[in-house]
Every structure is written in C-alpha cells, then in structure tokens.
Steps between C-alpha positions, in 0.01 A plus 500: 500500500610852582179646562136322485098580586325269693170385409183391749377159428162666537521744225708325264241147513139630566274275705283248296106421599468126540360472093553830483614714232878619623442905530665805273847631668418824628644738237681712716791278570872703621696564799189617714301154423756224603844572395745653790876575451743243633799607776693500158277757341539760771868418560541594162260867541728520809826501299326737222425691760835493664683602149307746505566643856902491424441712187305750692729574738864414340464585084565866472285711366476464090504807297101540481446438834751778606349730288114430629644565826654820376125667422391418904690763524388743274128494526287586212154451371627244242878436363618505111531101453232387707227608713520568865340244738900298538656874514263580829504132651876537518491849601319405806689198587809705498360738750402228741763270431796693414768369140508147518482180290231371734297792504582514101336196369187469782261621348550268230483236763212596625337493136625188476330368794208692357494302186491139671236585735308652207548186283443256765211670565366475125628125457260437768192651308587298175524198710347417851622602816767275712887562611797550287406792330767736599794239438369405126459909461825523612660235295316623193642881548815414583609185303495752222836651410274868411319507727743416757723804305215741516367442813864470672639884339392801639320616172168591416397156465463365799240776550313463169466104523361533833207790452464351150371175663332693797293707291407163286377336803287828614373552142382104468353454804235844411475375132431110602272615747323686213511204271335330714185728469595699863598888485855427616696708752519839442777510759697223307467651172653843632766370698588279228512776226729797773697167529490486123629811478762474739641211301513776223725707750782218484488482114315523223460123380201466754274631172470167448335383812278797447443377114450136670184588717384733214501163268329302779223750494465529138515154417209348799174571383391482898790759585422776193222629715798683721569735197150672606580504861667824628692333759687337203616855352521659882772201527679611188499817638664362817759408330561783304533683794784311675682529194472873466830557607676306205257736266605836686904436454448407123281818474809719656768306313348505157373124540867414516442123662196431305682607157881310647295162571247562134763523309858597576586209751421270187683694274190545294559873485775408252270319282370161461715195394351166418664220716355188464762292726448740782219295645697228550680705737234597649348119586801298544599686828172508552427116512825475668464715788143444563618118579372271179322311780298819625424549140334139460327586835325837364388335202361236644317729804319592178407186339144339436415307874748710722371568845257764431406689798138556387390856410781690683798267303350555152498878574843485628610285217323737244693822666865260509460370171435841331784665682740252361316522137512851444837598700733191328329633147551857556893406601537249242389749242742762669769251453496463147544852472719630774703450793315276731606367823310149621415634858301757409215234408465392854197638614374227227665199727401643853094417499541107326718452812222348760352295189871377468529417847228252530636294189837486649342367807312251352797386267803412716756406221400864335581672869826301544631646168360843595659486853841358396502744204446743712696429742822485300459811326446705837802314574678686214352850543606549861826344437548762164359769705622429868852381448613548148357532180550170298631709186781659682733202405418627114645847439371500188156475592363861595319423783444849625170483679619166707810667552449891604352425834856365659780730656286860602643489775835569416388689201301735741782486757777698217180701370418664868887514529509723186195655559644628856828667321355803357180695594163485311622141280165282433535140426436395130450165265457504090217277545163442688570190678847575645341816641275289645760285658704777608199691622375192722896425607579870591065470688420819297335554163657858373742325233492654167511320198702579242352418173370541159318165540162450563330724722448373919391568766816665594436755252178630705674535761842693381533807758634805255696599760786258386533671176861607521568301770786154527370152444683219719407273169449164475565362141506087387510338143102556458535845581875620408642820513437580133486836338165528572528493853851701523301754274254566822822638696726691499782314584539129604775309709550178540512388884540149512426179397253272745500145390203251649593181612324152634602204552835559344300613182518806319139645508557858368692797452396836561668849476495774721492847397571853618263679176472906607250769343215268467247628204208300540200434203174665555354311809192330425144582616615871515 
C-alpha cells in the first residue's frame, strides 16, 4: 500500500476492568489521537510539494497572473475586475524584490503555507492534540487538483483562501467562547472581522464567510445574545472600514466593478436565459477537481459521530457548513441562468478542509486515492504549464489560455526592436491578456489595448497622450487585425510574422504591426 495511517494498540482496543464493562471509544478519534503519517505519506507531501516548487519557478507566467502583476504597478484604491489587496501585495513585492517568477508567485506561497498551518491548527480542535497535523493538512490541500491550481497561481486566491480561513478561526474561537456562557474575546472578535474584511480586499466571494458566522449566530439560541452586544456591530464596523477603499473607487467610477461582477461578467445584463444543463457544468469539474476522494472526506467530516471537537467544532462546523450551503446555492442558481465558472464557489470548499483532513487520516485507502490522484494530476499541470501544453499536438483545439504564455521573449525582443525605430511608438495588443504578457515580458505596464471588447484594466490606465501617436501592434487569431481595430488608425502595416515554437510544435502565430495615428475610445474612469 502506497500510503497508510498507523493506529495505537491503545486507542484502537480500550483497556477492559477484570468483569468490567469494556469503556466508550473516546469520540474524538483522527490524526491527533493515534494515527501518524507513514515515511510514504510525507514522501508523497514531499513530491506535491516538489511539483509545486518546479512550477513556481520554471512555468511562465499565465495570462492572469501577468496581468495581476501589471496593477503592482499602477497603484490604486481598488482595480475594475477585482479589488485591491493582490494589486498592493504585488506592488510591494516588486519594490523589494525586483520582476521575477520567484518574487511573482510568493505571496501565494506564503498563503499557502498560511492555509496548512491554519487547518492543522483547526484539525487539532475537532480532534485531540498529537503529531501529524501539518502533513495530513498538507496532503488534504494539496492532493486536490483546485486547490493545488489556486493556491499554486499568483491570483487572488491564494489570498482569499487564506484570510477566509484566518478570520474563521478568529471569529470561532470569540463565538465558542460565548457559547459556552463566557463574554469571548473582544480582541479575537475584532481582529477576526479587519481580517474579515481584508479577505473582502482580495475578492468579493468572502460574503459568504461573512454570511457563514452571521448563520452561526442566528441559528444558536446561546450565541443570539451577540446581536445585543455592541462589540458585535463595532466588529461589523471593522470590517466595513478595511473595505472602504473598494466602496470609494466604485463611488468615483460609477460602481463600475460592483455593476461588471452583478451583472455584466454573467452576461445577465443581456437578459436572462433558462439553462437547465448548465449545472452540470458547473459540478462535474467540480467533483473532478476537488479529488472525488476529498469530496467523500468533506461529507463525511460532517456526518452523525465525526470527531466533534466539543463546543468550538460545532461552531466551526455551523460557520463551514453554512458557507458551503448558501455560496454552492447562490452559484448553482447563477448557473442555471448565466455564465458561471466552477472556481468561483471556492470559498464554499476552503473551511470543510480541516474536517476533511481528519477523515482522510483516519481512512488510509480514502488518502491513498486522494494522494495518488493528486499526485498525477499535479503531474499534468506542471508538465502543460512548465514544458508544453498537452493540446499543442491538436491544432484544432484552441487552447489559447495554455498557450499565450510561451515565446514573449522573442515577441518582446522584435516589439522593443520596432519600438526603437521611430520616436514616440508605444507597444500595443488587441486584447487584455497579451498586453499583459507583453507588459510583464517588456517589465513595464504602459501597453495599450486595442479594443472594442470588454472594458480592462488597461482602459483606466490609457495615457491620452498617445492619441495620434504609432502603435508597435501586436495582433493573433483572438484578436485579429479586423476593421474594427484598423478603424482606430490611421494607417496600418504589416511588419512581420513571429511564429511560437516548442518542442518542435507549433504553439502560435502572432502578427506584428506598424498601426500610425492612434484614435483611442473614451478612456474609462474619466
């Protein structure tokens, strides 16, 4: 057996009296009361983690994360698709650390780190203190394909799991303390809720954590004395306050996040359109990426006789449960309605984790399959994004998102070429996430885009100085040089071709463009 959990002969057969009556197990049975991880369980962490180490410093940067990068460098109280809190972090690590992959993706190391502490820390309150904590936290966060994804990319993610389950532990530990007929810790409660609001500075699914402890409140008659308490509103307040800056943007850009994420992002400005397959798209990746043996796990941290943790676990459990309730509702409802992408339910998944970890611990065959599955399909996503995406032997699969982070570095070689044979040229893209690329290739963020797509964060930050100015432009199938973009100039000239290559594979073609008297579109914000 790959992995296994070993089990003390003293826990597993309790002592009898002589004529005795043999004694109850002690209900809080996981990792912390008798089960410890095997050499093979923490080679296997050890190779998660070392999969995970090669994609943080060898897979270049995909479009997203290039683009994230691109705000550090414009700092703002908040940004058009998402609030600030990832904008800043990277800001700052780009001042200390200078443009590089490593400096890139550590903060979402550091999260990550964050997040196994964290939920070793709570799988120890549901069950009883002992050793292996931190490798069965570890296994559990990164045996599953998401979580390994979001927690590996430099997106918001890493950021918003990780104060997500901070400000759960800080919030339980003042409401279980209260449950159990104490006052709680004032200190707790408010560092919990500016922690709270923090999370609501990486993006705006942490609602539901928010909507999680509001639920555990409402629903324990020993916790529904809090809504008299001031300190309970003083914390909302708290919270409020650290998230004042996403308020003031919207306020000066005509709520333009709040009303791109309520209802254009979705499409649901165009109207509503029953679909009642699209929430099978929405759980099958779901289920899949989650690991079908994590799954199990959750459901079963939940179940009638799982270690309980006393007061403090049925708290926590109340505030997980809810989170996943209302957030997977809300999304599945979306769903059958609009376009709805499976990560954005994630905050739902990020609180059953600890639960999760003590079944896997106490359920070796489950871990195995969770390990190995995991295992294999880190396997995959370093090898797609580190040495060549596994579609680029299909041309006729459009692959564009695995496939636009290769060959910047030529393509920004010929654009600073161009952009060095004439006087006042700016580089240019037709679309967000080559700028992006471009922008992090060429270490600067002043690249226009040249669209009539949806508005970016490029668009905030179009100087109006290049009006009338020549575009060294960057052009590829998803954004071609159409009449719509030749329309913007007033003359265009093809340059040159620049094919990407790997592996003896075809990755791409782009185009190269010398577009002059540049009319650009009202910028945004202004």
């Amino acid at each position: 057996m790959l992995y296994a959990c070993r089990v003390s002969e003293a826990t597993s057969r309790p002592p009898v009296e002589p004529g005795g009556v043999p004694p109850e197990a002690p209900p809080d049975v996981g990792p912390e009361s008798g089960f410890a991880p095997t050499r093979l369980v923490v080679a296997a962490v050890v190779a998660l983690v070392a999969l995970r180490l090669v994609y943080w410093v060898f897979a270049p940067p995909n479009s997203d994360e290039a683009y994230y990068w691109a705000w550090g460098l414009h700092p703002a109280l908040s940004y058009y698709d998402h609030p600030p809190l990832l904008a800043w972090t990277q800001g700052l690590v780009h001042a200390a650390l200078g443009r590089s992959l490593f400096a890139l993706r550590l903060p979402a190391a550091l999260c990550t780190a964050g997040i196994v502490l964290l939920g070793a820390r709570i799988a120890g309150r549901l069950a009883a203190p002992g050793r292996g904590r931190v490798t069965f936290a570890a296994a559990t966060l990164l045996g599953s394909p998401l979580f390994m994804m979001f927690t590996s990319f430099a997106w918001h993610d890493a950021l918003l799991l990780f104060l997500c389950m901070l400000s759960a532990s800080l919030l339980v530990d003042f409401l279980a303390a209260v449950a159990e007929g104490g006052r709680g810790s004032t200190a707790r409660l408010f560092a919990g809720a500016a922690v709270l609001g923090l999370a609501a500075l990486a993006k705006y699914n942490s609602v539901f954590v928010a909507v999680g402890v509001a639920a555990a409140i409402a629903l324990d008659p020993r916790l529904r004395r809090l809504l008299r308490d001031p300190r309970l509103w003083a914390a909302a307040g708290i919270t409020l306050l650290v998230l004042s800056p996403i308020v003031l943007w919207n306020l000066q850009h005509g709520l333009a996040s709040f009303r791109f994420h309520l209802g254009q992002r979705q499409g649901l400005s165009e109207g509503l359109r029953f679909r009642p397959m699209a929430p099978v798209h929405f759980v099958v990746p779901t289920l899949l990426l989650l690991s079908p043996a994590l799954v199990v796990a959750m459901g079963a941290g939940f179940r009638r006789g799982a270690p309980s943790g006393g007061v403090w676990g049925a708290v926590y459990r109340r505030v997980a449960l809810a989170a996943f309730v209302v957030s997977t509702a809300a999304f599945l409802a979306l769903s059958l309605f609009s376009w709805t992408l499976y990560y954005w339910n994630i905050v739902a998944y990020v609180l059953l984790l600890p639960p999760a970890a003590v079944v896997l611990a106490a359920r070796p065959r489950l871990l195995r399959f969770h390990l190995g599955y995991g295992l294999l399909a880190a396997a995959v996503l370093v090898a797609h994004a580190a040495v060549v995406p596994l579609t680029a032997p299909f041309p006729s699969i459009q692959d564009d998102d695995s496939k636009e982070p290769l060959g910047w570095e030529a393509i920004s070689a010929a654009v600073s070429e161009e952009l060095g044979r004439g006087p006042g040229r700016f580089p240019a893209t037709t679309d967000y996430r080559s700028a992006a690329h471009l922008a992090w290739a060429l270490g600067t963020a002043d690249v226009v885009v040249v669209s009539d797509g949806r508005l970016t964060q490029f668009d905030y930050w179009l100087d109006p100085s290049r009006a009338g100015g020549s575009a060294v432009l960057v052009t590829d199938h998803r954004g071609p040089m159409d009449a719509g973009v030749a329309a913007r100039f007033d003359r265009v000239t093809h340059l040159r071709t620049l094919p990407v290559d790997r592996l003896g594979l075809r990755i791409k073609t782009y185009d190269l463009w010398l577009a002059e008297g540049f009319r650009p579109r009202p910028a945004a914000g202004r």
